[in-house]
HTML snippet that shows the backbone in 3Dmol.js (N, CA, C, O; Angstrom):
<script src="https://3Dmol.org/build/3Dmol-min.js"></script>
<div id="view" style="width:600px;height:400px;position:relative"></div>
<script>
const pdb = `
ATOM      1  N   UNK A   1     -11.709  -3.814  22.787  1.00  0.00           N
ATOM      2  CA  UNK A   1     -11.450  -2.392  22.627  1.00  0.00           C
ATOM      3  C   UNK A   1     -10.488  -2.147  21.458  1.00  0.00           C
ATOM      4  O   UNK A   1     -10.552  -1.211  20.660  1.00  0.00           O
ATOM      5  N   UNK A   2      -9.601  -3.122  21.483  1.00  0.00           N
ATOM      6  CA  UNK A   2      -8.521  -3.103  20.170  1.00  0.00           C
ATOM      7  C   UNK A   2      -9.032  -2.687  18.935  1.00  0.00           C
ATOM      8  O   UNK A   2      -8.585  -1.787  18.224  1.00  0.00           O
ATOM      9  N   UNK A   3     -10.369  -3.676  18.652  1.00  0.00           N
ATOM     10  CA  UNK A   3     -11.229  -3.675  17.556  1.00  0.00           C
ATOM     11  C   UNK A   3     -11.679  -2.448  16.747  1.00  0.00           C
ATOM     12  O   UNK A   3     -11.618  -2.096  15.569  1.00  0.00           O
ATOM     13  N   UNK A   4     -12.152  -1.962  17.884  1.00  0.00           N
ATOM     14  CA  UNK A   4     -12.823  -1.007  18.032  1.00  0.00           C
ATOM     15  C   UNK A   4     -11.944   0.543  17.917  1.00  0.00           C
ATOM     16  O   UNK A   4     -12.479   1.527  17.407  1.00  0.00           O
ATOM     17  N   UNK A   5     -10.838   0.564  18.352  1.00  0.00           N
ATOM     18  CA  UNK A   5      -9.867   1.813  17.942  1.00  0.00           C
ATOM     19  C   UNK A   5      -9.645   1.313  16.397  1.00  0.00           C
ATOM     20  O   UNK A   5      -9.590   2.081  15.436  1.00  0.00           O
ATOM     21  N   UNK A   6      -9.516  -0.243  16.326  1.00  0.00           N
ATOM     22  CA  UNK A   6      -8.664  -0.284  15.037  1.00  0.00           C
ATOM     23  C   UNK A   6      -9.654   0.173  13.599  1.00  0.00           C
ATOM     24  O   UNK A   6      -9.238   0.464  12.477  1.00  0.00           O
ATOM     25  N   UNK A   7     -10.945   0.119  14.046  1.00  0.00           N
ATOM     26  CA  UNK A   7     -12.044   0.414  13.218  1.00  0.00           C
ATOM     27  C   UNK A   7     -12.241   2.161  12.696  1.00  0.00           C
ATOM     28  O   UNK A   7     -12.261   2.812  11.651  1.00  0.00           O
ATOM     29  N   UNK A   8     -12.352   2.358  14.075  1.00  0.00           N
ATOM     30  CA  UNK A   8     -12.137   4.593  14.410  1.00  0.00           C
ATOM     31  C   UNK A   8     -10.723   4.883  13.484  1.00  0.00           C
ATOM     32  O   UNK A   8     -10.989   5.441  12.420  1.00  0.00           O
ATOM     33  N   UNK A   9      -9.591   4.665  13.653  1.00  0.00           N
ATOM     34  CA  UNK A   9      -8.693   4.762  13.189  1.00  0.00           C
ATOM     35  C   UNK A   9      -8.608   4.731  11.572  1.00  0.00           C
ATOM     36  O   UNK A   9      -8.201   5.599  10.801  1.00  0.00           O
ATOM     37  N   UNK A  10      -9.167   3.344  11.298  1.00  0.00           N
ATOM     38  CA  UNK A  10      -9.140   3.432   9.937  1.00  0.00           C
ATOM     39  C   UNK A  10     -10.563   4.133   9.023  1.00  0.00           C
ATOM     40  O   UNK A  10     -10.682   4.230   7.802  1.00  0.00           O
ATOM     41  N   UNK A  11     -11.267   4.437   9.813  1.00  0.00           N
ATOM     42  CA  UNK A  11     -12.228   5.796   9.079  1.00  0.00           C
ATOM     43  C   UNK A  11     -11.973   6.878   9.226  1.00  0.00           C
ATOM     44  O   UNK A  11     -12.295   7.691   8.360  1.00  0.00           O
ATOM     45  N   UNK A  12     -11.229   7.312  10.506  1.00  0.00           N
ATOM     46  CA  UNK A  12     -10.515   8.586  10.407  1.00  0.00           C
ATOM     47  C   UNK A  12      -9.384   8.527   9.697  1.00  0.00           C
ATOM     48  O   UNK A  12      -9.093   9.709   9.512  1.00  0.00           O
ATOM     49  N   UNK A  13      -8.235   7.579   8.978  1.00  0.00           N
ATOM     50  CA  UNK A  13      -7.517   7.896   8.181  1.00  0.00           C
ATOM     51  C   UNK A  13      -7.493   8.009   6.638  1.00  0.00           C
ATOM     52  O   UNK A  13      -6.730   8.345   5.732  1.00  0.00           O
ATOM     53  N   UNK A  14      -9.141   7.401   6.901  1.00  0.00           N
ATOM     54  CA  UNK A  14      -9.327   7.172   5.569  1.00  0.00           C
ATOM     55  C   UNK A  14      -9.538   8.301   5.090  1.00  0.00           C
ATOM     56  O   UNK A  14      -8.971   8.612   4.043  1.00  0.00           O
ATOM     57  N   UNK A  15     -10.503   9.296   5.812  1.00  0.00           N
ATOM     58  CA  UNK A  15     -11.143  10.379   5.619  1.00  0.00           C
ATOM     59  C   UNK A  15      -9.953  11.744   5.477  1.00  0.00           C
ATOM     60  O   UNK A  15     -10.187  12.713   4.754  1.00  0.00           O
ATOM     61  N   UNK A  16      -9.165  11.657   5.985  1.00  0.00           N
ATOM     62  CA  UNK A  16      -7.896  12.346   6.160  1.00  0.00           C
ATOM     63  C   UNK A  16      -6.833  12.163   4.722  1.00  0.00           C
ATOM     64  O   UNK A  16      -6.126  13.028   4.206  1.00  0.00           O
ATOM     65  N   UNK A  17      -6.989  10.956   4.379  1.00  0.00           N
ATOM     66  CA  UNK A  17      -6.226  10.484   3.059  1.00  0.00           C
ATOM     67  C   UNK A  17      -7.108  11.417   1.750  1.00  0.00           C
ATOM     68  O   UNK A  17      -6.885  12.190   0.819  1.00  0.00           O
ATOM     69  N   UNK A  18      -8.118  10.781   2.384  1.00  0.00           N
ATOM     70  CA  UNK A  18      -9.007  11.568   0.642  1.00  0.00           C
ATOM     71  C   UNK A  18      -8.739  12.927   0.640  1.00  0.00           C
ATOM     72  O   UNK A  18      -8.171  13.495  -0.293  1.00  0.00           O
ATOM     73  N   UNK A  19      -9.053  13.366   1.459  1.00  0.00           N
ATOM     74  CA  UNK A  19      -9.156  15.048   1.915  1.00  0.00           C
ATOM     75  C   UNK A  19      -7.698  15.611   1.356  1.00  0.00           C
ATOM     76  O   UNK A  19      -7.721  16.504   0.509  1.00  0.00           O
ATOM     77  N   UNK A  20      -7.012  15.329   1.613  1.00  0.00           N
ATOM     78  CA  UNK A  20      -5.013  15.366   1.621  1.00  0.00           C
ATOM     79  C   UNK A  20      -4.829  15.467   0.032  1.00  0.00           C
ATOM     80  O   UNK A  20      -4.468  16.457  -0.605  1.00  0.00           O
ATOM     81  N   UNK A  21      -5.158  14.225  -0.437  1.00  0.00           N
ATOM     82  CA  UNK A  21      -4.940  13.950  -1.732  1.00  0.00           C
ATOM     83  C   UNK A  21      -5.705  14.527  -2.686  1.00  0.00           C
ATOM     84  O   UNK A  21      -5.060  14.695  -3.721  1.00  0.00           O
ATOM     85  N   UNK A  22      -6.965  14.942  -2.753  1.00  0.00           N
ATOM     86  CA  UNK A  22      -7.932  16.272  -3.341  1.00  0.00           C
ATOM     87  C   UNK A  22      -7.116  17.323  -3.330  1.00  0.00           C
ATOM     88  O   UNK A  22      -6.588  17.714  -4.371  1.00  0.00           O
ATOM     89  N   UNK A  23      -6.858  18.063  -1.844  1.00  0.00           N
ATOM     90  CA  UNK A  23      -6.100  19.228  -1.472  1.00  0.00           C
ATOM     91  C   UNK A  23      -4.395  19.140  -2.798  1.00  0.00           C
ATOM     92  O   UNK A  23      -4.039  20.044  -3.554  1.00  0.00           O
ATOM     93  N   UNK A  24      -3.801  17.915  -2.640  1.00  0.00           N
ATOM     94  CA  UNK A  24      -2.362  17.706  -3.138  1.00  0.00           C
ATOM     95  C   UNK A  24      -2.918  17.460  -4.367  1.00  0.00           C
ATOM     96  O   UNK A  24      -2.048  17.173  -5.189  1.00  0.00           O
ATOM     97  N   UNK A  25      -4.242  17.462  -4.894  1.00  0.00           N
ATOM     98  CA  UNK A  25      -4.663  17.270  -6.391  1.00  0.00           C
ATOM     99  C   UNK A  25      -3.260  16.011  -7.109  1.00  0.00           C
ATOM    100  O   UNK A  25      -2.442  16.255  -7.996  1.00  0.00           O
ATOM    101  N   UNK A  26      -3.402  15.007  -6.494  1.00  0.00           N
ATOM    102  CA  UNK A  26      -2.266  13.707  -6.559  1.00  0.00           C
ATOM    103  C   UNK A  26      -3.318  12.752  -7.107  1.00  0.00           C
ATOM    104  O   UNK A  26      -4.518  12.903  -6.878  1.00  0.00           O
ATOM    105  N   UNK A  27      -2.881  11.892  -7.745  1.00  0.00           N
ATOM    106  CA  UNK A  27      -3.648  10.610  -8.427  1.00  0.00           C
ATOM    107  C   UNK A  27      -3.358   9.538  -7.436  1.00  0.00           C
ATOM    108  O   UNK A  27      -2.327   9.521  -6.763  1.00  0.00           O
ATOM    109  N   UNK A  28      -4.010   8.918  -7.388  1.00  0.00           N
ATOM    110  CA  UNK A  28      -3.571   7.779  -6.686  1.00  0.00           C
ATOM    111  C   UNK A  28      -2.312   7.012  -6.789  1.00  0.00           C
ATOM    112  O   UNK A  28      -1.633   6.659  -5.825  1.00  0.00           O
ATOM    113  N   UNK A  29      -2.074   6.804  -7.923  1.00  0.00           N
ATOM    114  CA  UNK A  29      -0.591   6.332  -8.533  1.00  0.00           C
ATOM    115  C   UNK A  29       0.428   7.580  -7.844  1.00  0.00           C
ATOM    116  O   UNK A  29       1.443   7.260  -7.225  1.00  0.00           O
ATOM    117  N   UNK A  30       0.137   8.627  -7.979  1.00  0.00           N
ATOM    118  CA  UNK A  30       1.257   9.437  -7.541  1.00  0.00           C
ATOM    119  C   UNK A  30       1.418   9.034  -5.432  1.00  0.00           C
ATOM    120  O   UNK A  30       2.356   8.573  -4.781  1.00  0.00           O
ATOM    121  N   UNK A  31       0.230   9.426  -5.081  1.00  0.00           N
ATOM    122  CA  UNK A  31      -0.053   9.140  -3.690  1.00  0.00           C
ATOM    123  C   UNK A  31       0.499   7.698  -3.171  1.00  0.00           C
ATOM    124  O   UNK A  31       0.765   7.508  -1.985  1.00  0.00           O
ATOM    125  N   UNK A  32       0.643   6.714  -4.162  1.00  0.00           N
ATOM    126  CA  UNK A  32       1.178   5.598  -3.500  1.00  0.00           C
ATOM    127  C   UNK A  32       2.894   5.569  -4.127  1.00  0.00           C
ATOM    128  O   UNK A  32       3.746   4.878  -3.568  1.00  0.00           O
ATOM    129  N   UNK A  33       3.197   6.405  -5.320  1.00  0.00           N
ATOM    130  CA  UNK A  33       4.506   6.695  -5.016  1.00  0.00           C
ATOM    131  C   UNK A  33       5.480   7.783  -4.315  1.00  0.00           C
ATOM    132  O   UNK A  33       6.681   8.057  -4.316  1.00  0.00           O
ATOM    133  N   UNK A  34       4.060   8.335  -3.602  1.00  0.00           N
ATOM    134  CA  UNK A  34       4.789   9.344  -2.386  1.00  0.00           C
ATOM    135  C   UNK A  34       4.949   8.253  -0.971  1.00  0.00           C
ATOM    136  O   UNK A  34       5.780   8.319  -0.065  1.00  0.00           O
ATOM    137  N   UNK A  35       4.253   7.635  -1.096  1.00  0.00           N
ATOM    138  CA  UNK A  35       3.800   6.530   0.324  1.00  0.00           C
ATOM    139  C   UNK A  35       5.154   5.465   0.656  1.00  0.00           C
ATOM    140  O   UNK A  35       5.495   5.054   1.765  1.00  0.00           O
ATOM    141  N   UNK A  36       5.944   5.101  -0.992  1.00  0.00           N
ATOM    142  CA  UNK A  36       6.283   3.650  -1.313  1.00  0.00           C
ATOM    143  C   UNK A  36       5.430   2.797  -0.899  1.00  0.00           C
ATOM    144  O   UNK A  36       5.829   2.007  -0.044  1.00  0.00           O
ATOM    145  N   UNK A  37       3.884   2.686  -1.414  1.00  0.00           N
ATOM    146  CA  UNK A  37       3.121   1.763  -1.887  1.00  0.00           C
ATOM    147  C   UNK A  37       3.107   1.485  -3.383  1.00  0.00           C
ATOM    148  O   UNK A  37       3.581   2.153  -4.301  1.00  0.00           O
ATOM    149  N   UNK A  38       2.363   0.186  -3.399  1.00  0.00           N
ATOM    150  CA  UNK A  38       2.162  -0.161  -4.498  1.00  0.00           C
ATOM    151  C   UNK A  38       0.643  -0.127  -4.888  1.00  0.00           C
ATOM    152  O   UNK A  38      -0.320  -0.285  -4.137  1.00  0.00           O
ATOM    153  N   UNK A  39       0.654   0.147  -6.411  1.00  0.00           N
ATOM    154  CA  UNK A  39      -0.656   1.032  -6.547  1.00  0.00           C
ATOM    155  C   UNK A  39      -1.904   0.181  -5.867  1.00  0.00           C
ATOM    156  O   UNK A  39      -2.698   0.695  -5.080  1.00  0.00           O
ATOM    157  N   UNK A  40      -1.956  -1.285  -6.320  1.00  0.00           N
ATOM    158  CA  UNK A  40      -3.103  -1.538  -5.728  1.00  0.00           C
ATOM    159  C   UNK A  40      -3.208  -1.579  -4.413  1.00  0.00           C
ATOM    160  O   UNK A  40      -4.333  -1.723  -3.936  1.00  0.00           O
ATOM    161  N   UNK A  41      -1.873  -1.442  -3.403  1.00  0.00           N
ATOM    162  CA  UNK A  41      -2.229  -1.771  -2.133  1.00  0.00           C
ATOM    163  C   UNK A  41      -3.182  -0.035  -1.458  1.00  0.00           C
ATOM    164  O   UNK A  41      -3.880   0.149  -0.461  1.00  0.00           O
ATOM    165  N   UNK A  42      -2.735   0.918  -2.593  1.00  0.00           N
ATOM    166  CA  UNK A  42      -2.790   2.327  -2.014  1.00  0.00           C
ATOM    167  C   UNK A  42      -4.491   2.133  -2.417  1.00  0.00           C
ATOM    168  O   UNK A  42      -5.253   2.132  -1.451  1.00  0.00           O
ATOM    169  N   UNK A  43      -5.098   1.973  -3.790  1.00  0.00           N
ATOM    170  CA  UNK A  43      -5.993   2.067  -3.916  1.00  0.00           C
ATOM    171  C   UNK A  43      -7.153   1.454  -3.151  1.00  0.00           C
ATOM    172  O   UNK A  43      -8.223   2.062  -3.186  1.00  0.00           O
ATOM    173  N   UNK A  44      -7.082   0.529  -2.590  1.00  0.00           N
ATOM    174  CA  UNK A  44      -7.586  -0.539  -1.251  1.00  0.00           C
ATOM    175  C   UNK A  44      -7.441   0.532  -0.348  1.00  0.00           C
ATOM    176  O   UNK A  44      -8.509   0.667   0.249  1.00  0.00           O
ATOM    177  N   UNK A  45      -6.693   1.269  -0.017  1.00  0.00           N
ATOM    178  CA  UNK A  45      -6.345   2.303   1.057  1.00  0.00           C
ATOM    179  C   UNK A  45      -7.176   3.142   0.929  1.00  0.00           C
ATOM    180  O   UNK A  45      -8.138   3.202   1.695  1.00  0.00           O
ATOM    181  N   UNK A  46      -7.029   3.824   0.116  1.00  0.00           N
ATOM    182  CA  UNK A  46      -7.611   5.046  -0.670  1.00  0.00           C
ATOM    183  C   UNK A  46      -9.322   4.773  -1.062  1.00  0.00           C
ATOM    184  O   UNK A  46     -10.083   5.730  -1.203  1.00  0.00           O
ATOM    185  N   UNK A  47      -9.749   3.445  -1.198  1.00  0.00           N
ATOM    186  CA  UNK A  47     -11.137   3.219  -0.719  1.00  0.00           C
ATOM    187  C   UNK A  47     -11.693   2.630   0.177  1.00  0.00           C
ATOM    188  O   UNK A  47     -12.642   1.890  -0.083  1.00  0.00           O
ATOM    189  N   UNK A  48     -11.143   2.845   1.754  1.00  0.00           N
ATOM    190  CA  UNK A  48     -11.304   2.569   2.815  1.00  0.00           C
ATOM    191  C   UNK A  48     -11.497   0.955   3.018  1.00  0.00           C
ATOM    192  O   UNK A  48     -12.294   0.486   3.831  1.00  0.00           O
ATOM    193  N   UNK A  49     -10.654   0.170   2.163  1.00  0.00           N
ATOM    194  CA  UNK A  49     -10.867  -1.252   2.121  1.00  0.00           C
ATOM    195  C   UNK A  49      -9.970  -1.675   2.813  1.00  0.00           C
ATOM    196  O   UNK A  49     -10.045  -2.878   3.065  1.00  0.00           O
ATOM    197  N   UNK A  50      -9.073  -1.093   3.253  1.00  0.00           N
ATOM    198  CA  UNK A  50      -7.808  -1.473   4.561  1.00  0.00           C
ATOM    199  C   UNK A  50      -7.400  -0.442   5.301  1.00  0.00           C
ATOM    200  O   UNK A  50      -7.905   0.680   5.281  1.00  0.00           O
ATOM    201  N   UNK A  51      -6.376  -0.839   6.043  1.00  0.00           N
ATOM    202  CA  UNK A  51      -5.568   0.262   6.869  1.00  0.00           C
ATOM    203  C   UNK A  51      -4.174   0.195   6.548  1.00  0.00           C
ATOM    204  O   UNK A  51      -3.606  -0.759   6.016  1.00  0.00           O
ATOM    205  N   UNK A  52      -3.548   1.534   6.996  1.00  0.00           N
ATOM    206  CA  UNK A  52      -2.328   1.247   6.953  1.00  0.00           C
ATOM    207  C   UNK A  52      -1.399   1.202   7.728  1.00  0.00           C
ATOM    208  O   UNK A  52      -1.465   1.705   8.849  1.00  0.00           O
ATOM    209  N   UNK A  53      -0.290   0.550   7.242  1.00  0.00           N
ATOM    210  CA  UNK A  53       0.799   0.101   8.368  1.00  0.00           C
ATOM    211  C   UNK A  53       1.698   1.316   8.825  1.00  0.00           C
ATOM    212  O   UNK A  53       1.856   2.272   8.066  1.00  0.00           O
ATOM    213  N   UNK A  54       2.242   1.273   9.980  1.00  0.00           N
ATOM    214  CA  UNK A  54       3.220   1.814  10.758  1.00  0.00           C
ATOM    215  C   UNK A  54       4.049   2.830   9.670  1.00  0.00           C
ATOM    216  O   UNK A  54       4.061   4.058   9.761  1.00  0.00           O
ATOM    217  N   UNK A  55       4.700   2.076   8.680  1.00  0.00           N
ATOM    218  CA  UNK A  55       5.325   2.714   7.820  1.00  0.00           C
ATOM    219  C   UNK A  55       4.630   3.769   7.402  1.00  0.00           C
ATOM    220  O   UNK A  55       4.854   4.887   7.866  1.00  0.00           O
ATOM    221  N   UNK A  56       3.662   3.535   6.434  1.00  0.00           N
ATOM    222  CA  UNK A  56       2.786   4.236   5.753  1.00  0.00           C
ATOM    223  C   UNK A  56       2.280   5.559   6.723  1.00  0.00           C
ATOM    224  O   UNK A  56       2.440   6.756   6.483  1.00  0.00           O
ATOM    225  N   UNK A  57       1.894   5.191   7.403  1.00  0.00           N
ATOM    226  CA  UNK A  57       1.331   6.171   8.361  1.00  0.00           C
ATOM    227  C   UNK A  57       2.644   7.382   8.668  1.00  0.00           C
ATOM    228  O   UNK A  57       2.465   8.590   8.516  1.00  0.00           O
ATOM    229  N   UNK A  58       3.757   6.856   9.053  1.00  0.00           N
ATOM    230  CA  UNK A  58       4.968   7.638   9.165  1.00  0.00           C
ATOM    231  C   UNK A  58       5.133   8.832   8.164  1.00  0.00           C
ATOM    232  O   UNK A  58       5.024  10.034   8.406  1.00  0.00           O
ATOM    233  N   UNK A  59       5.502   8.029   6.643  1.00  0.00           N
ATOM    234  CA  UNK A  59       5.501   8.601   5.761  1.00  0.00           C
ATOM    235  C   UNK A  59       4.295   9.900   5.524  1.00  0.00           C
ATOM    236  O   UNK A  59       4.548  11.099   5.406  1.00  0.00           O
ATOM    237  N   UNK A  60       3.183   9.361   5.503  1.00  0.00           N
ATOM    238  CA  UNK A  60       1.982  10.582   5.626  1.00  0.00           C
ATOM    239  C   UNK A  60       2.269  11.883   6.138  1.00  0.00           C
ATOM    240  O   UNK A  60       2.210  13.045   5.739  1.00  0.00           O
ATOM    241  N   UNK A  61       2.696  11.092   7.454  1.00  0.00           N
ATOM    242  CA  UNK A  61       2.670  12.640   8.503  1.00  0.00           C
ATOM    243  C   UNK A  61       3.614  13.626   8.160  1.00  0.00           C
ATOM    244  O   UNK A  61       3.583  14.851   8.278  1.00  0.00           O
ATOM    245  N   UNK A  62       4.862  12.487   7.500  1.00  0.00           N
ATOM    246  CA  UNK A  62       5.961  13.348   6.661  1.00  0.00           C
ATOM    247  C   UNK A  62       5.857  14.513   5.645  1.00  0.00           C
ATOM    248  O   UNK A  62       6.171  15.699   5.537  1.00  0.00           O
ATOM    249  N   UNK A  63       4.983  13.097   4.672  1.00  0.00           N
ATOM    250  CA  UNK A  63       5.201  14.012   3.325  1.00  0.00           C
ATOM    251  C   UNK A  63       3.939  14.458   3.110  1.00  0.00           C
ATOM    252  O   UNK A  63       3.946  15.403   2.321  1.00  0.00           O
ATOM    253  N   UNK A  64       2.923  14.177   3.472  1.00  0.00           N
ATOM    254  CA  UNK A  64       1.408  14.860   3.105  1.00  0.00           C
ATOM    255  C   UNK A  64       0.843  15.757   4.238  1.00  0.00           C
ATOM    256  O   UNK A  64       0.411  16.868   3.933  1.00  0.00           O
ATOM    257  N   UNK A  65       0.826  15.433   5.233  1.00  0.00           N
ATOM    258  CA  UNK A  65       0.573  16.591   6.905  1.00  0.00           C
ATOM    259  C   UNK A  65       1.031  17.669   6.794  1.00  0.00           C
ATOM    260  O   UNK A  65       2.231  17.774   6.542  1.00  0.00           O
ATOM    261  N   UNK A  66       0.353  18.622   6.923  1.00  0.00           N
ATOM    262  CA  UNK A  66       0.933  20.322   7.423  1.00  0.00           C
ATOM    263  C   UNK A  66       0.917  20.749   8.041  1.00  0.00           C
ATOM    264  O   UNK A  66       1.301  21.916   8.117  1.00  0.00           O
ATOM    265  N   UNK A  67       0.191  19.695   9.405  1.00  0.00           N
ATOM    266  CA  UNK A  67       0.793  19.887  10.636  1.00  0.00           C
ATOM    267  C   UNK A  67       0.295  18.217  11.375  1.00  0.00           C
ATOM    268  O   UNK A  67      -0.845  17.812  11.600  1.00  0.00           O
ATOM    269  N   UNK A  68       1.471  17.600  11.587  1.00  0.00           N
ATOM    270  CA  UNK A  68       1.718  16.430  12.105  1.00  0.00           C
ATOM    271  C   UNK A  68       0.674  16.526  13.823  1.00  0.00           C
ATOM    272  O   UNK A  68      -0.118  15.740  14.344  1.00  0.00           O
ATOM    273  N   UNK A  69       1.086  17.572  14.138  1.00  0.00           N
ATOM    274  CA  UNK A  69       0.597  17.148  15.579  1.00  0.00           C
ATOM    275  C   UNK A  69      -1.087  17.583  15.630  1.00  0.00           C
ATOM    276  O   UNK A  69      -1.765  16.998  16.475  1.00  0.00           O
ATOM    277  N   UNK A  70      -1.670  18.460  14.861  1.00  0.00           N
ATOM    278  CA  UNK A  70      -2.831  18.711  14.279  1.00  0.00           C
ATOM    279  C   UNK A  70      -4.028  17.668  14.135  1.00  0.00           C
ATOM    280  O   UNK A  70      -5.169  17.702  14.595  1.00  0.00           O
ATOM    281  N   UNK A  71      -3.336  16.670  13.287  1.00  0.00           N
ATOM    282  CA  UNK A  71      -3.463  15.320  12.638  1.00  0.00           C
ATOM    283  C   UNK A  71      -3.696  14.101  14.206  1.00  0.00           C
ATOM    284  O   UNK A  71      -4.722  13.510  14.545  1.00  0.00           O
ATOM    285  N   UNK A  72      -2.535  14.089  14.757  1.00  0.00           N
ATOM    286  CA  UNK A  72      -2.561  12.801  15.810  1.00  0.00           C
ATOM    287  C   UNK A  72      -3.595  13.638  17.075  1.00  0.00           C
ATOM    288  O   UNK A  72      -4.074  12.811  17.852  1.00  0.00           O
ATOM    289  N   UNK A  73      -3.915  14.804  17.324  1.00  0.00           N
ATOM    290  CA  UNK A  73      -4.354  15.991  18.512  1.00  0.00           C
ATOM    291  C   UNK A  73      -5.902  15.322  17.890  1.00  0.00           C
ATOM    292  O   UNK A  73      -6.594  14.939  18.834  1.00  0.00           O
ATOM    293  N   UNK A  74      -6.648  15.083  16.369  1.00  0.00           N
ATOM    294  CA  UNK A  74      -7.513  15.083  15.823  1.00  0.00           C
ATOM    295  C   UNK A  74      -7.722  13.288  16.210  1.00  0.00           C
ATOM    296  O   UNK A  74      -8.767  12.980  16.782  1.00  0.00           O
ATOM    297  N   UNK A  75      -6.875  12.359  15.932  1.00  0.00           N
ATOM    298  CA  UNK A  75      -6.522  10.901  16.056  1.00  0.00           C
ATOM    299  C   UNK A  75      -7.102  10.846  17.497  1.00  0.00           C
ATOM    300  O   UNK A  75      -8.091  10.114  17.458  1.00  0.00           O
ATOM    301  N   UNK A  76      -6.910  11.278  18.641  1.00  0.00           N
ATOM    302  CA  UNK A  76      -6.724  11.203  19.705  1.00  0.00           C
ATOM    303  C   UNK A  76      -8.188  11.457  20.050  1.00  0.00           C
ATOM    304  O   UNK A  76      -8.680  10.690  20.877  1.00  0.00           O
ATOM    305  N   UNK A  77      -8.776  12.195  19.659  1.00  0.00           N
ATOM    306  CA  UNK A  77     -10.007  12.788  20.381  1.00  0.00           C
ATOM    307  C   UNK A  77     -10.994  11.421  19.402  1.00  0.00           C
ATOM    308  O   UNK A  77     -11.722  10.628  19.998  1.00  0.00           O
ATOM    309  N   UNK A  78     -10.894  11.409  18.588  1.00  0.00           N
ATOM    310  CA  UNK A  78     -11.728  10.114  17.886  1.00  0.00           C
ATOM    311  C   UNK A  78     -11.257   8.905  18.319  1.00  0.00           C
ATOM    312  O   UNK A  78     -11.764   7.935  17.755  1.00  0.00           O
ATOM    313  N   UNK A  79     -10.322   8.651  19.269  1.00  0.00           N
ATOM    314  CA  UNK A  79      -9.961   7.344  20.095  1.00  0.00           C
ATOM    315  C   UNK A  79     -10.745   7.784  21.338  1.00  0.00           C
ATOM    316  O   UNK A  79     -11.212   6.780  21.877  1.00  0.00           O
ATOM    317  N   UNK A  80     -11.093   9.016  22.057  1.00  0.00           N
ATOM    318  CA  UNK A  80     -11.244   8.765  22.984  1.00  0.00           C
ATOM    319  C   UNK A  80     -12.916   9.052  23.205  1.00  0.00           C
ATOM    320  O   UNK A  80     -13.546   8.938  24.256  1.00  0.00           O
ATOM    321  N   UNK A  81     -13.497   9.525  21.660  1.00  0.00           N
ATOM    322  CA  UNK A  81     -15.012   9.144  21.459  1.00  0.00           C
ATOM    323  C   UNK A  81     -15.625   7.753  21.609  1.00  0.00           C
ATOM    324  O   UNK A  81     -16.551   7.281  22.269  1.00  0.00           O
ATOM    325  N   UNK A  82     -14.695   7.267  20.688  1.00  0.00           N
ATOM    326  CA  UNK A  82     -14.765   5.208  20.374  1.00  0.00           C
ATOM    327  C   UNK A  82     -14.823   4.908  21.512  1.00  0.00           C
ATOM    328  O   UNK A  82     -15.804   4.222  21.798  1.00  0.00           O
ATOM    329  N   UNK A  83     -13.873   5.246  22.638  1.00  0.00           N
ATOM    330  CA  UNK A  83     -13.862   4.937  24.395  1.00  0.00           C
ATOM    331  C   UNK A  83     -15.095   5.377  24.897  1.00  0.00           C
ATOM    332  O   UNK A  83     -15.624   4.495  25.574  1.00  0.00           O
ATOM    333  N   UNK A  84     -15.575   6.133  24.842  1.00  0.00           N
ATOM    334  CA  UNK A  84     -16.307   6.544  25.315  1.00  0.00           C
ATOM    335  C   UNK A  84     -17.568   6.223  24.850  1.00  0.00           C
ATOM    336  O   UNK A  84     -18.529   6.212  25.619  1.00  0.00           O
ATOM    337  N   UNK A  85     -17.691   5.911  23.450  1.00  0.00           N
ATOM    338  CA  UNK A  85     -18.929   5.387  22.818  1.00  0.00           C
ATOM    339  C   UNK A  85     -19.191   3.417  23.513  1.00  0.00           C
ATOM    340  O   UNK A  85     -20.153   2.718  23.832  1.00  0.00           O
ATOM    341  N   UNK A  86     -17.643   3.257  23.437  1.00  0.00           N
ATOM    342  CA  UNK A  86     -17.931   1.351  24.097  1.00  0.00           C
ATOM    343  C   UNK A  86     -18.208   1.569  26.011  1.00  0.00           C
ATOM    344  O   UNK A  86     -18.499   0.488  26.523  1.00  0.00           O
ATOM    345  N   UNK A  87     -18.161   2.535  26.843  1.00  0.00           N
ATOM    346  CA  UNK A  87     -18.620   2.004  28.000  1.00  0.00           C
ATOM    347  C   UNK A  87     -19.936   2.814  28.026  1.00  0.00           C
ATOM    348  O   UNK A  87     -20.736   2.663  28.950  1.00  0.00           O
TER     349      UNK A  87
END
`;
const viewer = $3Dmol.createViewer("view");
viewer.addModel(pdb, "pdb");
viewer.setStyle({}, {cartoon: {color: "spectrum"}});
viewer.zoomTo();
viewer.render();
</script>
């Protein structure tokens, strides 16, 4: 099941990142020096080639979210599709 949130998670953040960063009309270079990433780790990010860590995620909700609880209320219901899609 781990797998499987950790998969949902990182297509829903991915999708949330692009969207954010269009909206914040930010370059990637800028987006990973709003993050404190480093560019290539953001750009791997930024083309759904990883996920991100605890930190990163923090920071987001900080500095790019316009509404934090919006965001995790949205997180939540696509964890509990993935649940619902594995039984």
């Amino acid at each position: 099941m781990r797998k499987l949130y950790q998969k949902s998670f990182k297509k829903f953040f991915y999708n949330d990142l692009i969207k954010t960063r269009a909206k914040m009309k930010y370059t990637q270079a800028q987006m990973a020096s709003l993050l404190e990433m480093d560019d290539r780790s953001y750009a791997e990010l930024d083309h759904g080639n990883s996920c991100c860590s605890a930190l990163t995620l923090v920071l987001y909700l900080i500095y790019c979210c316009n509404d934090p609880m919006a965001f995790l209320e949205s997180l939540r219901k696509v964890l509990e599709a993935a649940e619902d899609d594995a039984a």
